[in-house]
C-alpha positions in Angstrom: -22.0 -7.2 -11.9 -18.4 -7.1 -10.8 -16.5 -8.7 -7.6 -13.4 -7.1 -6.4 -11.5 -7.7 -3.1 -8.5 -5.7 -1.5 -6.9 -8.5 0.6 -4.7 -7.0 3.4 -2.9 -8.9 5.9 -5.2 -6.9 8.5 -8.4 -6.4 6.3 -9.9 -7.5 3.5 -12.5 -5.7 1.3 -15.0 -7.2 -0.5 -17.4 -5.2 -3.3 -19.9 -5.5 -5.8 -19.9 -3.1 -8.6 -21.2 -2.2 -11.9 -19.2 -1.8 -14.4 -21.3 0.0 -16.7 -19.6 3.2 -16.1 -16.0 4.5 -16.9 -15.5 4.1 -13.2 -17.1 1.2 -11.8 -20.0 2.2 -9.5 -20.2 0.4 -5.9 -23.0 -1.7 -5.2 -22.4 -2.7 -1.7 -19.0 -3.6 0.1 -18.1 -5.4 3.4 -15.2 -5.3 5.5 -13.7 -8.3 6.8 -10.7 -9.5 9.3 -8.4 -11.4 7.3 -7.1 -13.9 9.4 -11.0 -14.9 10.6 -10.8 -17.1 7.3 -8.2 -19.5 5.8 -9.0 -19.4 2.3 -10.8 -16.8 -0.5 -13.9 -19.4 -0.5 -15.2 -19.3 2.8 -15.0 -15.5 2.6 -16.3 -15.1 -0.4 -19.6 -17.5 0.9 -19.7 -15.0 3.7 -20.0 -12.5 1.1 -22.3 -14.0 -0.8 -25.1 -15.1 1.8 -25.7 -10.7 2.0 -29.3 -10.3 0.4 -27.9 -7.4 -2.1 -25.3 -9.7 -3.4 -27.0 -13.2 -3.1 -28.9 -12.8 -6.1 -26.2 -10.6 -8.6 -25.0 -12.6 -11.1 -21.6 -11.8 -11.7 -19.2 -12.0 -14.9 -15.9 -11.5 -13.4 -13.6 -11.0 -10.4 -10.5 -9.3 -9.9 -9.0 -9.7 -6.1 -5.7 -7.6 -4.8 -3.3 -9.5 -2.9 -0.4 -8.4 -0.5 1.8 -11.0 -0.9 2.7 -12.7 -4.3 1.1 -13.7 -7.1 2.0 -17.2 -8.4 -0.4 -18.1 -11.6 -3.6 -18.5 -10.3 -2.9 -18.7 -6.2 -1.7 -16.7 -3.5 -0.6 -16.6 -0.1 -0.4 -13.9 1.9 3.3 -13.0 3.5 2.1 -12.2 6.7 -1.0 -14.3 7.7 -2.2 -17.8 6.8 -4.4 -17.1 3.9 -4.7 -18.7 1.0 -6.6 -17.5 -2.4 -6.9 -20.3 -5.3 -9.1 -18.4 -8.5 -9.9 -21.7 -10.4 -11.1 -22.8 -6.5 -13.4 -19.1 -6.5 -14.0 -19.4 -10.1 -15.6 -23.1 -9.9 -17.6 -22.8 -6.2 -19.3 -19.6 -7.4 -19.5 -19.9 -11.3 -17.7 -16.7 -12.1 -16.1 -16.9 -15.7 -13.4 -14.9 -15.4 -11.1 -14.2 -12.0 -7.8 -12.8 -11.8 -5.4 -12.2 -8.6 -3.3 -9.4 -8.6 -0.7 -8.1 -6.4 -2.3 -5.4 -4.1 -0.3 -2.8 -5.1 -0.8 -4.2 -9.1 -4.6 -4.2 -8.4 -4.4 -0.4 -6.7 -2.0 0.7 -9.6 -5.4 0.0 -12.3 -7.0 2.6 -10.3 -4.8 5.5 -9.7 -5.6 7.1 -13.3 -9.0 7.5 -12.2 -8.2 9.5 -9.0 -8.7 12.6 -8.8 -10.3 16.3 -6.5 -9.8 15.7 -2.8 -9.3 11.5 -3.2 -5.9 13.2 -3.2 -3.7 15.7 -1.6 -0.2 16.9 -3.4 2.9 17.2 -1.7 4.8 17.9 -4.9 2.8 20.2 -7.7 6.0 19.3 -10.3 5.2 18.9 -13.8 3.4 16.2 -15.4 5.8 14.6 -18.5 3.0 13.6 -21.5 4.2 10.0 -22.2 5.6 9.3 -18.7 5.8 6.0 -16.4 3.9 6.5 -12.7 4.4 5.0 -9.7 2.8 3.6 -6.1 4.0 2.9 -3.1 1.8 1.8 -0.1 3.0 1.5 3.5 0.2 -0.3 5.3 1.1 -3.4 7.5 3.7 -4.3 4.7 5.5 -2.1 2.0 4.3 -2.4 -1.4 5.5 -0.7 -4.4 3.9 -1.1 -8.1 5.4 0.6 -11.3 2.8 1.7 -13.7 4.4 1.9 -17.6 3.0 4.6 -20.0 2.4 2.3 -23.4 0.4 4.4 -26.1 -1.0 6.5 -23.4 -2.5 3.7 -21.4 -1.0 2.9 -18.1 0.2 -0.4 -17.6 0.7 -1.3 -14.2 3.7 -3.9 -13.1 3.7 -5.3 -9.4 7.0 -5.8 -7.4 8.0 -6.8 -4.2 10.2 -4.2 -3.4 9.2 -4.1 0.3 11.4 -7.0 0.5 14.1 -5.2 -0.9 17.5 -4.1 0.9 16.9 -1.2 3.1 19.3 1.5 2.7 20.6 3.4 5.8 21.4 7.4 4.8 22.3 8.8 8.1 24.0 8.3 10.7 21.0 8.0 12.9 19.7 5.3 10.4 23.1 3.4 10.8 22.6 3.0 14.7 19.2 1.8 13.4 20.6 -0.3 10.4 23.1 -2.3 13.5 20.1 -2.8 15.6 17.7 -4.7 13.3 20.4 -6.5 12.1 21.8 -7.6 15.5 17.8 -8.9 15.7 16.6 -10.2 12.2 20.3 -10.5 10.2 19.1 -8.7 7.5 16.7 -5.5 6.7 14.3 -4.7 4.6 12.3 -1.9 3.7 9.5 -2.8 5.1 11.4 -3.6 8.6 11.2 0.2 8.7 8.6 1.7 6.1 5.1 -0.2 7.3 3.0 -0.6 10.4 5.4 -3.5 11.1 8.5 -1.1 10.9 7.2 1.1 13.8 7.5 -0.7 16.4 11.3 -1.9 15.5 11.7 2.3 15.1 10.2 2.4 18.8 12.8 -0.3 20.2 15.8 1.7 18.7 14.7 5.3 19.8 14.2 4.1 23.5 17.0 3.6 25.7 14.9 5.1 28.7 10.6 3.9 29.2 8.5 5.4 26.5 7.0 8.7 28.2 3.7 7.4 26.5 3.9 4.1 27.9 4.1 2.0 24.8 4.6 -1.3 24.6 6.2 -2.3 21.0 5.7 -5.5 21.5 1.7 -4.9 22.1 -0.7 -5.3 19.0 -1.5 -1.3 18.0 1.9 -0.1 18.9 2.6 1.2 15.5 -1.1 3.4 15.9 -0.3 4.7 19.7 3.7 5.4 18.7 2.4 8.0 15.9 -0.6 9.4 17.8 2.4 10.1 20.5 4.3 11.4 17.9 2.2 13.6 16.4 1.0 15.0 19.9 4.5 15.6 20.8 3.9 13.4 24.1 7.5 11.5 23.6 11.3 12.5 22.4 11.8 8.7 21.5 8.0 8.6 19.5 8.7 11.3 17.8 12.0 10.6 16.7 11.3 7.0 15.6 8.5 8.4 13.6 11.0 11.2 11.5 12.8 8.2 11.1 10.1 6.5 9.5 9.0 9.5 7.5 12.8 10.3 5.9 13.1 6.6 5.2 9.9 6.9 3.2 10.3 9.6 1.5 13.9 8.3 0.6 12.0 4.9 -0.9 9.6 6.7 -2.5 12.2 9.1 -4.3 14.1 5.9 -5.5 10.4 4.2 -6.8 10.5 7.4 -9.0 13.6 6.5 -10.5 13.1 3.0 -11.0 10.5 4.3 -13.5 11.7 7.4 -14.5 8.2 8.3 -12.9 7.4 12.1 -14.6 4.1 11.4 -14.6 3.8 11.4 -11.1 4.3 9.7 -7.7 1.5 8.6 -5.6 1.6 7.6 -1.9 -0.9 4.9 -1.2 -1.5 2.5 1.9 -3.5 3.0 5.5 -0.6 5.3 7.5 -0.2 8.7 5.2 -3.6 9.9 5.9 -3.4 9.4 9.1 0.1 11.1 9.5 -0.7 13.5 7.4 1.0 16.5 9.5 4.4 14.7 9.6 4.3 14.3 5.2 3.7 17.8 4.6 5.9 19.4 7.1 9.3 19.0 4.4 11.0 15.9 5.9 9.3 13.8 3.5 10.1 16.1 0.5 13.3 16.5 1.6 14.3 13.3 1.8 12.4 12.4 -1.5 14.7 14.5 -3.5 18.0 14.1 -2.3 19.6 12.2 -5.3 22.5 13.8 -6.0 22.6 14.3 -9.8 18.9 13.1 -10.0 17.9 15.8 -7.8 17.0 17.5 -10.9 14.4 14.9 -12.1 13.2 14.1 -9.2 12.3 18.0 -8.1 10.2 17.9 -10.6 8.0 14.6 -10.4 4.6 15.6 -9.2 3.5 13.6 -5.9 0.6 12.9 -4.5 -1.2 11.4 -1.0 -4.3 9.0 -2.2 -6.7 10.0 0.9 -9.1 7.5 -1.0 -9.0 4.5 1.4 -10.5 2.1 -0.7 -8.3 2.8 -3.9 -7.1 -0.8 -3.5 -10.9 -2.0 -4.0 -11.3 0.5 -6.2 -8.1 -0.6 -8.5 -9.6 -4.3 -8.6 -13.0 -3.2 -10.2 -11.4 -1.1 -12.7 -9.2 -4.5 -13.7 -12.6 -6.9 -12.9 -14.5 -4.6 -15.6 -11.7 -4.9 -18.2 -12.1 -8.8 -17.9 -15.7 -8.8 -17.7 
């Protein structure tokens, strides 16, 4: 057996799989809150004291990270957490464990994808020999490039959510002046994760929210799109166009990072669940305006992963290449 975790800042999920099959096969997964535990150990015990896990013994271990990856530990950027694989590797006798970036780990399992664990924005054309690429707006940003060597995809992880954000309009400028007046610099991920929402919320409300949202309260990014989406408030529904142009616009310039003809794929917790807003052009739109790359980029297949435990998923694909 396998071991593969998906650490978010929110979430974490652990699974055991068998890797006896092209595409691992899950043998029993567990969701946990992150910040209930301080370190991978004490999670991983929880795990472990399950009856259909206590008794597995298991060959390796391959656990996705959103934060980075520094040799063999990690710390989260967002929550106190700490993950140490010689510390997992020794308590629980696994020979082989690896940490990954989260969007690395997701990356090993986006090949394997496929019928409605996706929906396509973006039919394009599929280049034979091209690079992929991921992004993921969850409570972060991530981004992952994935390299097209000899036909096998190679995935690379970045930190591009902590990258410059760009402003394009002038209705991101009066954003761009506001976050800055408040944090001094912005990032992507200021604007383009479930952290980003609420900053969107503080800029498009000069008057009380009609839906009586709080951005300061914890589920503010969750209530500002379900107002959105029900077109219950100008200032909701505004902050989220913002969010959607500014991630189509970042996932357009992932694509050229790579040169990504083999296709874009939109990962992470909020694209299901704003669905309606991705597939209504603003996201498409926004995606390919690249002045002379427009081109290239019109023709870049992209893709939602509905799959919402790809992440999981990517870290047992990697966890049965080491076992």
């Amino acid at each position: 057996m396998i071991l593969a975790a998906d650490i978010g800042g929110t979430k974490t999920l652990l699974g055991l799989f068998d890797p006896r099959t092209a595409r691992p096969h899950r043998v029993h997964v567990r969701e946990f809150r992150t910040a209930s535990f301080s370190r991978m150990t004490e999670m991983v015990q929880h795990f472990a004291s399950d009856p259909q896990v206590a008794t597995a013994p298991i060959s390796a271990a391959c656990f996705g990270v959103a934060g980075p990856v520094l040799g063999a530990t990690a710390q989260l950027t967002n929550v106190p957490f700490t993950i140490d694989a010689l510390d997992v590797s020794r308590t629980f006798g696994i020979p082989h464990v690896k940490l990954l970036n989260d969007l690395e780990a997701m990356a090993h399992g986006v090949p394997s994808l496929e019928g409605d664990e996706l929906h396509v924005l973006q039919p394009g054309e599929a280049i034979r020999g091209g690079n992929m690429a991921l992004i993921a707006a969850g409570t972060g940003l991530g981004e992952a490039l994935l390299h097209n060597v000899k036909g096998r995809f190679i995935p690379s992880p970045t930190e591009a959510g902590h990258a410059d954000w760009a402003a394009r309009t002038e209705r991101d400028f009066a954003v761009f002046k506001q976050l800055v007046s408040r944090r001094g610099r912005v990032e992507v991920e200021d604007v383009v994760s479930g952290r980003g929402l609420p900053n969107l919320h503080r800029a498009t409300h000069q008057q009380p929210c009609d839906a009586g949202i709080n951005p300061d309260d914890p589920g503010s990014a969750a209530a500002l799109t379900t107002a959105a989406l029900g077109r219950r408030c100008a200032g909701c529904i505004e902050a989220l166009e913002i969010f959607v142009d500014a991630y189509g616009a970042e996932s357009g310039n992932a694509a050229l990072r790579c040169v990504a003809t083999a296709g874009v794929f939109i990962g992470g917790g909020i694209a299901p669940k704003i669905l309606p807003a991705l597939t209504d052009g603003r996201f498409l739109a926004a995606f390919k305006d690249k002045g002379a790359m427009r081109g290239l980029v019109e023709n870049v297949p992209v893709k939602i992963i509905l799959n919402s435990d790809a992440g999981l998923l990517g870290a047992a694909v990697h966890a049965a290449d080491l076992g």
